[in-house]
C-alpha positions in Angstrom: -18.4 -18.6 -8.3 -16.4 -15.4 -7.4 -13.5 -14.8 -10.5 -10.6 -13.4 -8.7 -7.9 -11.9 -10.9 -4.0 -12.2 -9.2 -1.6 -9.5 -10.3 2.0 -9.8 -9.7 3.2 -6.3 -9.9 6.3 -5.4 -12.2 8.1 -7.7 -14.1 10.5 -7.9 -17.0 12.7 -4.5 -17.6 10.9 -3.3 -14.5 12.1 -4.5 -11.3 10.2 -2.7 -8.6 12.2 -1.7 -5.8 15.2 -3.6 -4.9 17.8 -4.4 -2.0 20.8 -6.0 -1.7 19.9 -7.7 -5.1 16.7 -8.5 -4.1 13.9 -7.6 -7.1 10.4 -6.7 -5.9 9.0 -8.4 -9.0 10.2 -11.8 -8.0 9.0 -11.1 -4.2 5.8 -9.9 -6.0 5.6 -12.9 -8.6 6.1 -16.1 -5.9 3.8 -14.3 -3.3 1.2 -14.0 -6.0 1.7 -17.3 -7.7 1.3 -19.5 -3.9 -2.0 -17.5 -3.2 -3.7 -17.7 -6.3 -3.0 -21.7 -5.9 -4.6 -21.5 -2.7 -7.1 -19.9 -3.7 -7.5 -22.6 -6.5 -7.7 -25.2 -4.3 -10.2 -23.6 -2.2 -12.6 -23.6 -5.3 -12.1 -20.2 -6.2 -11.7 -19.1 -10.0 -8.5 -17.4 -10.4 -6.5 -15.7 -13.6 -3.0 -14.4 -13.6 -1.8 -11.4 -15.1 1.3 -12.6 -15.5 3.1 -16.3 -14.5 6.8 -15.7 -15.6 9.1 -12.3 -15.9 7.0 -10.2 -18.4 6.4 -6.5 -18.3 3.1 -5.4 -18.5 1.9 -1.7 -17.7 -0.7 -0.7 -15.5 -3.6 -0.1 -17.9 -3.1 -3.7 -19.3 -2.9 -5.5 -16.2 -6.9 -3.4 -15.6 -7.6 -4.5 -18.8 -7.1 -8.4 -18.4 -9.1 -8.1 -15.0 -12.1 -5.9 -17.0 -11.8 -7.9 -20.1 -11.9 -11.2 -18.1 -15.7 -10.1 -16.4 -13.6 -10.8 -12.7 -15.3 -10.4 -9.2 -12.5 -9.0 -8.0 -8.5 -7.4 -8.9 -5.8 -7.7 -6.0 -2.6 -6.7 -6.8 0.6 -8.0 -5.3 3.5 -5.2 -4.2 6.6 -4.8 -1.2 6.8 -1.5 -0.2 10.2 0.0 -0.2 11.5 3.2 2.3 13.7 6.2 1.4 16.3 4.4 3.9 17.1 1.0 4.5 15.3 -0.3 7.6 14.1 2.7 8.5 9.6 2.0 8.2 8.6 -1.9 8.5 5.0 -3.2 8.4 1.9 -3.8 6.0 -0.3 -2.0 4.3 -3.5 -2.6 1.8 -4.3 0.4 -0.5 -7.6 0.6 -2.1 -9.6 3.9 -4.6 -12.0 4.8 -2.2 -12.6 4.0 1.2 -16.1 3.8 0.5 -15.7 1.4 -1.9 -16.6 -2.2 -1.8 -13.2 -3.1 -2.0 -13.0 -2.1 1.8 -13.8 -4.8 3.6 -11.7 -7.2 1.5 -8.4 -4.8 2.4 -9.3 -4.9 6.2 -9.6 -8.5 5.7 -6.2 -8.6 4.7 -4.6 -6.1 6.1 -5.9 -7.7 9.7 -4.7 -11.4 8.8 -1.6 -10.1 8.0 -1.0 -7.8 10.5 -1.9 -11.6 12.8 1.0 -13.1 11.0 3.7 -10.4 12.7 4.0 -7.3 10.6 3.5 -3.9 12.0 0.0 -2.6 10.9 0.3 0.5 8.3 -3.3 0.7 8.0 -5.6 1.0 4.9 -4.8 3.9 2.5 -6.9 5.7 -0.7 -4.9 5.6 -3.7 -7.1 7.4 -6.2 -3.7 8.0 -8.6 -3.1 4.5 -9.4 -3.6 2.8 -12.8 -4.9 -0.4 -11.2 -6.7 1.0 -8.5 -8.4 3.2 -10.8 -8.7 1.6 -14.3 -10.5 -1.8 -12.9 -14.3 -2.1 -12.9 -14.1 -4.2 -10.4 -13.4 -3.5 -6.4 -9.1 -4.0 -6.4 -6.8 -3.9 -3.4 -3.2 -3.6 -3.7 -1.2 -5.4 -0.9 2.3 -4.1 0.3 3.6 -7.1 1.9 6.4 -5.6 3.9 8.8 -2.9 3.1 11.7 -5.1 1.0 14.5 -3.0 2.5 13.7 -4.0 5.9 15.2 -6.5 7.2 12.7 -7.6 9.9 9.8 -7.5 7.3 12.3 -9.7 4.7 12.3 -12.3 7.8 8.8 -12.6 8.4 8.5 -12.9 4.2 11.0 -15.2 3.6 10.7 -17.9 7.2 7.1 -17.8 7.4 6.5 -17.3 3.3 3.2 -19.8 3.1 1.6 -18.4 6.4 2.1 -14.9 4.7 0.4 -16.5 1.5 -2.1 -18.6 3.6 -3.2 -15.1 5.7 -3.8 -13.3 2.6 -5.8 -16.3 1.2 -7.7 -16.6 4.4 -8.4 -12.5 4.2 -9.9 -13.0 0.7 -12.1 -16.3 1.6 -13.2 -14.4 5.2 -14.7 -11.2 2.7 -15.6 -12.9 -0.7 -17.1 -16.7 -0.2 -17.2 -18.9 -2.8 -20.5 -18.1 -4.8 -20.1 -14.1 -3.7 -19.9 -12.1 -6.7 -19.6 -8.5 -6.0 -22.3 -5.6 -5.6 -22.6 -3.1 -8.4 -20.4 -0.4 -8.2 -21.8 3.0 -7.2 -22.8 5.3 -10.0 -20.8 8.1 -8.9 -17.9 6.1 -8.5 -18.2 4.3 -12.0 -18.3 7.5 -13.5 -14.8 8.2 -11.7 -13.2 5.2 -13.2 -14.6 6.3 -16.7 -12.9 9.3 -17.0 -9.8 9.5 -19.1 -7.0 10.7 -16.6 -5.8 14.2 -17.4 -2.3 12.5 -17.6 0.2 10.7 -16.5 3.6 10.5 -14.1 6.0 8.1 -12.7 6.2 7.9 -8.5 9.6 7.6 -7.8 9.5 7.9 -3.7 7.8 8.9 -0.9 8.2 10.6 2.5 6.4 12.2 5.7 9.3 14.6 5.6 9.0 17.8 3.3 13.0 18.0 3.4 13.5 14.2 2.4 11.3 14.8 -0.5 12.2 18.3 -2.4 16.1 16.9 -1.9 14.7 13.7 -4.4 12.8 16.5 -6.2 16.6 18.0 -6.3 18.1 14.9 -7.4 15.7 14.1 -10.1 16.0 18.1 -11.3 20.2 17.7 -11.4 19.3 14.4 -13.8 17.5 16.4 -15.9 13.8 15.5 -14.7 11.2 17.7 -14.0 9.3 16.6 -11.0 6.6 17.8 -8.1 5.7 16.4 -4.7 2.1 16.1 -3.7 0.7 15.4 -0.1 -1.9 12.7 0.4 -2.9 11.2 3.6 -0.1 12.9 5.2 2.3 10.9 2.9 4.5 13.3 0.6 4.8 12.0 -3.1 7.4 12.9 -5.9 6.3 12.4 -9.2 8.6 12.9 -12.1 6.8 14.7 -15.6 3.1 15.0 -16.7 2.5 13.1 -19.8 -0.4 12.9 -22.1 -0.5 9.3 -23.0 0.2 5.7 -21.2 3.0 4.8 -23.8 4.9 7.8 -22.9 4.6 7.3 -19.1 6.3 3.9 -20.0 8.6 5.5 -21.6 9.6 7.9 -19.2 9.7 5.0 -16.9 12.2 3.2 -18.3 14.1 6.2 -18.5 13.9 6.3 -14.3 15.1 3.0 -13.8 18.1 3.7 -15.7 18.9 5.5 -13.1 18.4 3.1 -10.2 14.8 4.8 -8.9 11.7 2.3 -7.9 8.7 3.6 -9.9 5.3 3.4 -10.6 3.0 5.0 -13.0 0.1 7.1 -11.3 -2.8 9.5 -13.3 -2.8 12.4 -12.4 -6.4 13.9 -12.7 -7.1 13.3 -8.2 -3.3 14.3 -7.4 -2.7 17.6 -5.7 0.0 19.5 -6.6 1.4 21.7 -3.6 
């Protein structure tokens, strides 16, 4: 029987992006909660990282997956844009493309695109902790940007078709007794290696002027930060520490300030 481990991203001190009061980690936690039931009652084994408002990082929430032997790793997120209801839609990000964690994120991403978001596609994420630290094939979902109100909508009045989608994207690519094909060597080797360091995310942008004024912002604040390009996406990332704990704490420093983060590695980023 396929073990699939359900990760509610954020939680506790770290609220994910939020709107009009709205916290990402609750969004994240319900959504995550309703399809790991589903799953349950479709005979699926399931573990949660987390069922209430904890914090956990990123390299623990890999660890309970790897330490737990699981099939698979999905992780629950909402997206969030530099301006309110300015991007709206859906979109699945896995390590590698050639992966197999693909075909579960176009399973997915393609039920819920069927359910009335806008289709953002499938992108690689090779700097994230739980993307990159699992052993196992991981997806992370972005189920709608949160400060959009037409995504917020389709979350909120159709909540358990949104949940029911995504558990009919994971039974469609991972049946019941399915466990998962060994990883490539060459990609196992990846996910081995100790990351160079670390950084927080604090926003993103297809505009070069949208992102070095954050990079501005950040540098009045007193943080150092750089913008990398992937996928045609521009990212700002804030400092280059050695260890988890200190990206944690750096973290928490960000979100004094207001900013949604995340904590990437930074061995595959490009720096431009």
């Amino acid at each position: 029987m396929a073990l699939i481990v359900i990760d509610a991203g954020h939680g506790g001190f770290d609220n994910g992006a939020m709107y009009q009061g709205r916290k990402e980690k609750d969004d994240n936690l319900r959504l995550a909660l309703a399809v790991g039931d589903m799953l349950k009652q479709r005979g699926y084994d399931v573990i949660f990282t987390r069922t209430g408002d904890e914090y956990q990082s990123p390299y623990e929430k890999a660890q309970i997956a790897n330490e737990a032997g699981a099939d698979y790793f999905i992780s629950f997120h909402r997206n969030s844009g530099e301006n309110d209801n300015t991007y709206n839609g859906v979109q699945t990000l896995v390590f590698d493309k050639s992966s197999p964690a693909m075909p579960l994120a176009e399973s997915i991403q393609r039920e819920l695109v069927n359910r009335g978001f806008a289709d953002l596609g499938i992108e690689e994420r090779t700097g994230l902790v739980v993307l990159r630290r699992t052993e196992m094939p991981a997806v992370l979902i972005e189920a709608g940007f949160i400060n959009h109100d037409k995504d917020n909508r389709i979350f909120d009045e159709d909540f358990y078709g949104v949940a029911n989608a995504i558990a009919d994207g994971i039974e469609n690519a991972v049946p019941l007794g399915n466990t998962t094909q060994e990883i490539p060597p060459e990609m196992q080797r990846q996910k081995e290696e100790e990351p160079a360091s670390y950084g927080v995310e604090v926003g993103r942008s297809f505009y070069e002027t949208s992102a070095n004024y954050l990079a501005d912002q950040l540098l009045s604040q007193g943080f150092t930060s750089y913008v990398y390009e992937e996928d045609g996406m521009l990212h700002v990332i804030v400092g280059r520490v050695e260890s988890l704990e200190d990206a944690v704490k750096l973290q928490e420093k960000l979100r004094r300030f207001d900013y949604p983060t995340m904590i990437v590695s930074s061995r595959m980023e490009r720096a431009m």
